[in-house]
C-alpha positions in Angstrom: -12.9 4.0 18.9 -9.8 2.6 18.1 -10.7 2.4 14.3 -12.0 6.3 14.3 -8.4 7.3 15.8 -6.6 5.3 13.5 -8.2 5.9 10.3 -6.6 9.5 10.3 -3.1 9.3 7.8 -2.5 12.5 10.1 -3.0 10.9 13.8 -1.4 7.7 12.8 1.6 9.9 11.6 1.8 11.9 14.6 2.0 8.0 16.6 4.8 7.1 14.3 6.8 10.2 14.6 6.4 10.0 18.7 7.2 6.3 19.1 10.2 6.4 16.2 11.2 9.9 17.7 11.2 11.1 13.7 9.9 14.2 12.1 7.8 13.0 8.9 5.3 15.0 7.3 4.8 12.4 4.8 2.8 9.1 4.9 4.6 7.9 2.0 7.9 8.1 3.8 6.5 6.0 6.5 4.9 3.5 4.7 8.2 3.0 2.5 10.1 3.0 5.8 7.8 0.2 7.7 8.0 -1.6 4.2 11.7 -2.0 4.4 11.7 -3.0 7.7 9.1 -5.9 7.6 11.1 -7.5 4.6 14.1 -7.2 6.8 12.9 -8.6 9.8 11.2 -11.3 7.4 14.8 -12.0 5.6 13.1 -10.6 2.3 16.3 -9.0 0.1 17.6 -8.8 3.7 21.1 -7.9 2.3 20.8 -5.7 0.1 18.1 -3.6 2.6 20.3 -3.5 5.1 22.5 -2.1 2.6 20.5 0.1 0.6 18.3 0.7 3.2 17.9 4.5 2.9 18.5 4.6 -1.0 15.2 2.1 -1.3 13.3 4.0 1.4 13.7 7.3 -0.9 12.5 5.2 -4.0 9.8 3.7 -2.6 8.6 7.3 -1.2 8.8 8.9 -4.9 7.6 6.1 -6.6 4.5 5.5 -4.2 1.3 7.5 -5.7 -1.8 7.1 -3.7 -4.3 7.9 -6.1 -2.8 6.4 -8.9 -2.7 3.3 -7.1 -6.3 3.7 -6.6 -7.0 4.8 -9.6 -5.3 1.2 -11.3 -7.0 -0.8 -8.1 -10.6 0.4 -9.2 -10.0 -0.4 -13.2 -8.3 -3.8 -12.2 -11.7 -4.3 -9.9 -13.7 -3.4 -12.7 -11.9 -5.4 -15.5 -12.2 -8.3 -13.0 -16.0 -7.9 -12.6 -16.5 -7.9 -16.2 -15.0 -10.8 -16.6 -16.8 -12.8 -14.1 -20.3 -11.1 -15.7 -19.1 -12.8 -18.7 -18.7 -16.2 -17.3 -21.8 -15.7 -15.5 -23.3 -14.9 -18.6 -22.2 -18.1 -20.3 -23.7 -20.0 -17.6 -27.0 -18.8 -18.2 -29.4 -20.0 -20.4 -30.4 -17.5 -23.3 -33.9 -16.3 -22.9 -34.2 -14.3 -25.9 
């Protein structure tokens, strides 16, 4: 159940926005915002986050494109498979 609620960009949104008492209507600008607080709490760049914070958050929302991020996941995944069909291939004995 937990994983049918939670698999909804829109329901896991509306969570955020109640727990963080913010108004985002965009997933991006959560997931930038989480982003730059995990590396902070992890000391990742901590500096210049706390500094930038806002400035990065905005970059990180406009750069961020789901489907094109997809889109270069499933060529990588398919470049990836080719390759290991090819040493596969090389492994097996030719029965031409």
């Amino acid at each position: 159940m937990f994983d049918k609620i939670f698999s909804d960009k829109k329901v896991i949104l509306e969570l955020y926005n109640a727990i963080a008492q913010t108004d985002y209507t965009d997933e991006s600008a959560v997931a930038a915002k989480r982003a730059v607080e995990e590396c902070i709490e992890h000391g990742i760049l901590k500096d210049i986050l706390l500094k930038e914070k806002g400035v990065i958050e905005d970059m990180i929302t406009v750069c961020y494109d789901e489907e094109i991020y997809k889109m270069r996941e499933a060529e990588y995944n398919q470049e990836l498979g080719e390759e290991r069909g090819k040493e596969i291939g090389k492994l097996q004995p030719e029965t031409i």
